[in-house]
SETOR-96506 format. One record per atom (N, C-alpha, C, CB): x, z, y; residue in three letters; atom name. Coordinates in steps of 0.001 Angstrom, whole numbers, plus 500000, padded with zeros to 6 digits. Atoms other than C-alpha are relative to their C-alpha. Glycine has a CB too. Example, Ala and Ser with C-alpha at 12.3 -4.5 7.8 and 13.67 -1.06 7.14 Angstrom:
2
> X Z Y resn name
> 500890 500000 498810 ALA N
> 512300 507800 495500 ALA CA
> 500900 500000 501200 ALA C
> 499008 501246 500027 ALA CB
> 499180 499940 498810 SER N
> 513670 507140 498940 SER CA
> 499230 500730 501090 SER C
> 500414 498585 500462 SER CB
***
This chain:
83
> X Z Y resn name
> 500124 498673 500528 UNK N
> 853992 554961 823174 UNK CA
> 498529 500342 499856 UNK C
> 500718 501009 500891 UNK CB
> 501097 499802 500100 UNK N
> 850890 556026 821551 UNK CA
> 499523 501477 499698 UNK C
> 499684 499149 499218 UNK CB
> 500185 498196 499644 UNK N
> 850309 559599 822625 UNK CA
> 498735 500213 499969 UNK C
> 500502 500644 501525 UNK CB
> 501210 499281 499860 UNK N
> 847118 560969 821781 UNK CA
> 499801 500953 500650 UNK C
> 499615 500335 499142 UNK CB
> 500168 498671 498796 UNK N
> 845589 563778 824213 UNK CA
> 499888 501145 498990 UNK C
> 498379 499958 501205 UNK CB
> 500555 498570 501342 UNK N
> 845380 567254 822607 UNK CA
> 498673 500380 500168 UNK C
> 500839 501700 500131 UNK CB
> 500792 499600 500349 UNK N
> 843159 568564 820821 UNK CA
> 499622 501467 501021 UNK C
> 500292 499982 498661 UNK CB
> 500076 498733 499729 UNK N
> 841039 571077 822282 UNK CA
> 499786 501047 498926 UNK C
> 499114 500071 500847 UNK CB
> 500648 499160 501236 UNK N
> 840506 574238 820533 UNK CA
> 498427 500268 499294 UNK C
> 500330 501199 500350 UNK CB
> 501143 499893 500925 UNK N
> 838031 574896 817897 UNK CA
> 499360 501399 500628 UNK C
> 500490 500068 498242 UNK CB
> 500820 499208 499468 UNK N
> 834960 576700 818984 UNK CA
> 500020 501674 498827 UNK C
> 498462 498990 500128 UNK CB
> 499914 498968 500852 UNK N
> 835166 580386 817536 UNK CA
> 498421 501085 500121 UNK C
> 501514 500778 500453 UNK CB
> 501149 499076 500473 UNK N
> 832519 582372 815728 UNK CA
> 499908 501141 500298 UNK C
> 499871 500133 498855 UNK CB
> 500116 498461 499713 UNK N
> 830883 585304 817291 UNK CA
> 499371 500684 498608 UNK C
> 498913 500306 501433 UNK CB
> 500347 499342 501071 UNK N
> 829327 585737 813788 UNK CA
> 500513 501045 499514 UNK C
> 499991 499391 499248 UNK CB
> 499009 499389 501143 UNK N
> 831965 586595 811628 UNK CA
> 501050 500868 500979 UNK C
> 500923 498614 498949 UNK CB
> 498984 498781 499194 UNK N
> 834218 588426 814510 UNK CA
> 499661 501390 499466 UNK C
> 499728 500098 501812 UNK CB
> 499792 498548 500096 UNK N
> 835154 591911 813835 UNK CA
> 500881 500505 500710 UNK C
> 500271 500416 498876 UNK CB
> 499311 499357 499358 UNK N
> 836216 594021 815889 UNK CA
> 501426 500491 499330 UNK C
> 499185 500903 500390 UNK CB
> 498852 499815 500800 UNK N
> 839624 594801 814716 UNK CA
> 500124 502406 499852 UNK C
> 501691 498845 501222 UNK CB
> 500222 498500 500446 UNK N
> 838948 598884 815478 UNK CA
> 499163 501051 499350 UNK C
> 500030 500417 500694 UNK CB
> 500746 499952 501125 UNK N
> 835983 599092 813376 UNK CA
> 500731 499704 498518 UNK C
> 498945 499063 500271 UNK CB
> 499097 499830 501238 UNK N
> 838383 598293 810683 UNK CA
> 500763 501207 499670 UNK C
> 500938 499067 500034 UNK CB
> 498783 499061 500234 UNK N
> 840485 601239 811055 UNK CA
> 498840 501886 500022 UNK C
> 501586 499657 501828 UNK CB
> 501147 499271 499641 UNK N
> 837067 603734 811703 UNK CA
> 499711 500727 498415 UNK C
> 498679 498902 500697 UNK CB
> 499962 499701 501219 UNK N
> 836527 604194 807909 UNK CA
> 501519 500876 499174 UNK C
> 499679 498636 499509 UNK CB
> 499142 499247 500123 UNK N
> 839944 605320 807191 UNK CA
> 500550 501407 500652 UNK C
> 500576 499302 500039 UNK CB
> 500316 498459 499994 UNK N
> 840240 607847 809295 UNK CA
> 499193 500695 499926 UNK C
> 500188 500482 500641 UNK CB
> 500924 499110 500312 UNK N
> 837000 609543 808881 UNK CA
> 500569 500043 498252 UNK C
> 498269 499436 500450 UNK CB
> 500070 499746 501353 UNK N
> 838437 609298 805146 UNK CA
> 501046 501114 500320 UNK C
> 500320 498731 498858 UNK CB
> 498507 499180 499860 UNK N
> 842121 610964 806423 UNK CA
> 499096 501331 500632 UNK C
> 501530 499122 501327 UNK CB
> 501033 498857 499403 UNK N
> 839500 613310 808316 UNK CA
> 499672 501250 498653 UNK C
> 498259 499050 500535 UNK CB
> 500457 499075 501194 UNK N
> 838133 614376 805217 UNK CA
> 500868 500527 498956 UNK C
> 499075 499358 499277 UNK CB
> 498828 498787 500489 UNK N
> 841204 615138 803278 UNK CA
> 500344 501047 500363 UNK C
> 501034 499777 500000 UNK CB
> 499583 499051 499544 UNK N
> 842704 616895 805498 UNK CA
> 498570 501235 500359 UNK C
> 500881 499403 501157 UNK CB
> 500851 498970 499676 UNK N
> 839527 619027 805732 UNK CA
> 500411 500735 498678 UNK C
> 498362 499611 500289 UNK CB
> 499633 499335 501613 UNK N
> 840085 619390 801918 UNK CA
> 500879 500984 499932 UNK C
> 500633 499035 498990 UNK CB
> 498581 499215 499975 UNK N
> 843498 620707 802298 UNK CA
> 499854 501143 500928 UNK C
> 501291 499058 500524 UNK CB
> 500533 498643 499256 UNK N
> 842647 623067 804876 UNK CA
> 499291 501064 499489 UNK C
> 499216 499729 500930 UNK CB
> 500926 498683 500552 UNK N
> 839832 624679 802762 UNK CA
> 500588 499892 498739 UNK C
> 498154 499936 499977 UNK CB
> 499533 499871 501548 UNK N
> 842117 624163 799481 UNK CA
> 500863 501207 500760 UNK C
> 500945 498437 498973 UNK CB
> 498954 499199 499300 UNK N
> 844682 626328 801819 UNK CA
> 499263 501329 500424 UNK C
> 500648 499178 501322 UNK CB
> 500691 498609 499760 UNK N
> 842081 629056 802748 UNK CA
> 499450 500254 498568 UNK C
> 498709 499998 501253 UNK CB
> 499710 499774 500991 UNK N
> 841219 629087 799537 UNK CA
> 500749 500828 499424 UNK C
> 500163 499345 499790 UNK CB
> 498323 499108 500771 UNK N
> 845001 629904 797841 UNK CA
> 499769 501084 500904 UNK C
> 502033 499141 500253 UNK CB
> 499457 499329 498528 UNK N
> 845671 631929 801035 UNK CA
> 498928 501070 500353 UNK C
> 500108 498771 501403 UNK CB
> 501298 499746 498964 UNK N
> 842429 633394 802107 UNK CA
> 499676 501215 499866 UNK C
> 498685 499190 499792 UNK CB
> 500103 498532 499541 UNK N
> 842370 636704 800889 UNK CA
> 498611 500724 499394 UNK C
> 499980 500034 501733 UNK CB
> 501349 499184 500644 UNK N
> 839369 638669 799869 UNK CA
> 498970 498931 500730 UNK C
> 499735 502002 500570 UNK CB
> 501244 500518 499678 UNK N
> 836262 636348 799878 UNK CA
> 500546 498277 499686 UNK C
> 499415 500513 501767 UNK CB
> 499460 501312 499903 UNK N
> 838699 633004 799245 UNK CA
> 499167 499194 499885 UNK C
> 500889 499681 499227 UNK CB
> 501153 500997 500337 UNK N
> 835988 631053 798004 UNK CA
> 499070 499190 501126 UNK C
> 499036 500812 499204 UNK CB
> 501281 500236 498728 UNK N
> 833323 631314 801022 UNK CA
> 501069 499380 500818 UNK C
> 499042 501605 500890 UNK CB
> 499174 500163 498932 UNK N
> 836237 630925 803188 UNK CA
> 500275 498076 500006 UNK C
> 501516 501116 499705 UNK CB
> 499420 501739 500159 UNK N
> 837854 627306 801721 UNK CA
> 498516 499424 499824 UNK C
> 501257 499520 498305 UNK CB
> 501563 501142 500468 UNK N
> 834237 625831 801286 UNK CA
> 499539 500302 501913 UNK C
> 498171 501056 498117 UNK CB
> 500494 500209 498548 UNK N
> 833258 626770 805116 UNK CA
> 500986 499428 500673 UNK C
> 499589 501218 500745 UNK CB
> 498946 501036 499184 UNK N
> 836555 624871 806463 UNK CA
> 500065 498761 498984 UNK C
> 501767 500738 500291 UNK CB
> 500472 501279 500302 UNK N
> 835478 622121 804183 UNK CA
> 498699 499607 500316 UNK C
> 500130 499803 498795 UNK CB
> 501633 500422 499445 UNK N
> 831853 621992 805077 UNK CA
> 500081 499790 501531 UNK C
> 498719 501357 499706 UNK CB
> 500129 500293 498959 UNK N
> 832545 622194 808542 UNK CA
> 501161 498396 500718 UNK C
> 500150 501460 500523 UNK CB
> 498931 501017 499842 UNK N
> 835857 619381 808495 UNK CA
> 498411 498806 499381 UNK C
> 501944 500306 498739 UNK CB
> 500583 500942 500797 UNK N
> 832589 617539 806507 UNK CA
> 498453 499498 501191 UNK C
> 499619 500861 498225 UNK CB
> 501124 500137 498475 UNK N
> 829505 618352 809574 UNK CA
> 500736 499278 500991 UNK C
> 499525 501616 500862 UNK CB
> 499617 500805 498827 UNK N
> 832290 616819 811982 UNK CA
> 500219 498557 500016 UNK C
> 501078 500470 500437 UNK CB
> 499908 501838 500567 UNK N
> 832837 613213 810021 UNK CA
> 499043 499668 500034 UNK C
> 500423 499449 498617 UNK CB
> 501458 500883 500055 UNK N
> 829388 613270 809349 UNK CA
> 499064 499539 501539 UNK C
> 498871 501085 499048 UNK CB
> 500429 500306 498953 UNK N
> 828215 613718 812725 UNK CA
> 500621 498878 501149 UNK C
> 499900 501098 500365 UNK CB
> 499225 500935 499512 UNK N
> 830671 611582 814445 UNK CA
> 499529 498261 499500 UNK C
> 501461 500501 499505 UNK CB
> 500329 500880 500770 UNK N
> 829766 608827 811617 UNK CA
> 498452 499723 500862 UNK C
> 500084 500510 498356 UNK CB
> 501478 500604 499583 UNK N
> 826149 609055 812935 UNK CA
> 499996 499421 501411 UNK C
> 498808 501184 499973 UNK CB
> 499603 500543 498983 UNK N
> 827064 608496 816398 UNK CA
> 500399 498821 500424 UNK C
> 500576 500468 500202 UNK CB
> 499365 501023 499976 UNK N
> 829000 605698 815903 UNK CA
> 499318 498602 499317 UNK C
> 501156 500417 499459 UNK CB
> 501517 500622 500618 UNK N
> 826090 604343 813494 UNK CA
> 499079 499431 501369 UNK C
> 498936 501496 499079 UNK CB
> 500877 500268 499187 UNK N
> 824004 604897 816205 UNK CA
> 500464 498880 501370 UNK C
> 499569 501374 500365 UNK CB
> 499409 501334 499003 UNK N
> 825998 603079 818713 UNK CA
> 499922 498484 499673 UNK C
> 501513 500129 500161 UNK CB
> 500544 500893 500061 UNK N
> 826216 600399 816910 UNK CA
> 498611 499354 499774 UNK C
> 500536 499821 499569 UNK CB
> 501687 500418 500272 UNK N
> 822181 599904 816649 UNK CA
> 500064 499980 501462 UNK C
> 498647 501201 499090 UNK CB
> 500696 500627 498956 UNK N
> 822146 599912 820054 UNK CA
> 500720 499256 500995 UNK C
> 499303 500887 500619 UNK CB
> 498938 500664 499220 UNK N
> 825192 597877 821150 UNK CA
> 499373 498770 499681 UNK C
> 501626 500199 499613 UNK CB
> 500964 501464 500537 UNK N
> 823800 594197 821810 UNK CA
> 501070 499085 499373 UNK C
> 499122 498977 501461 UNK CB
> 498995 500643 501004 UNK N
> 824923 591939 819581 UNK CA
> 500222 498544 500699 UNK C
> 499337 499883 498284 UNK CB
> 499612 501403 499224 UNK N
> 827005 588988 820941 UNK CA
> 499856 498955 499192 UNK C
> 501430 499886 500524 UNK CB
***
């Protein structure tokens, strides 16, 4: 019987790894930002005397919380060491 030994496994690339929840990071800051939309499209319709100011400050502010979050997470990664 000519049984070869197994193979070990193949050495894996820290290059090309991605985190698999950095994949999903972009989508919701996008679902983030809809739903900010819809919120200030909804104060907007809804909003009553001043509708305008109203749906644009619950979109600007649904828009300061992606953005700031975004920088954070920017910033993390600049100073997370790289494996």
């Amino acid at each position: 019987m000519n049984e070869s030994p197994p193979k070990p496994p193949a050495p894996r690339s820290t290059a090309l790894a991605v985190n698999p929840t950095q994949q999903w990071i972009p989508w919701i800051m996008g679902g983030l930002l809809v739903w900010g939309a819809v919120l200030g499209l909804g104060a907007y319709l809804f909003g009553g005397e001043h509708a305008e100011i109203r749906g644009g400050i619950v979109f600007i502010c649904a828009l300061i919380f992606v953005s700031f979050w975004w920088m954070m997470l920017t910033a993390r990664s600049w100073r997370k060491p790289k494996l």
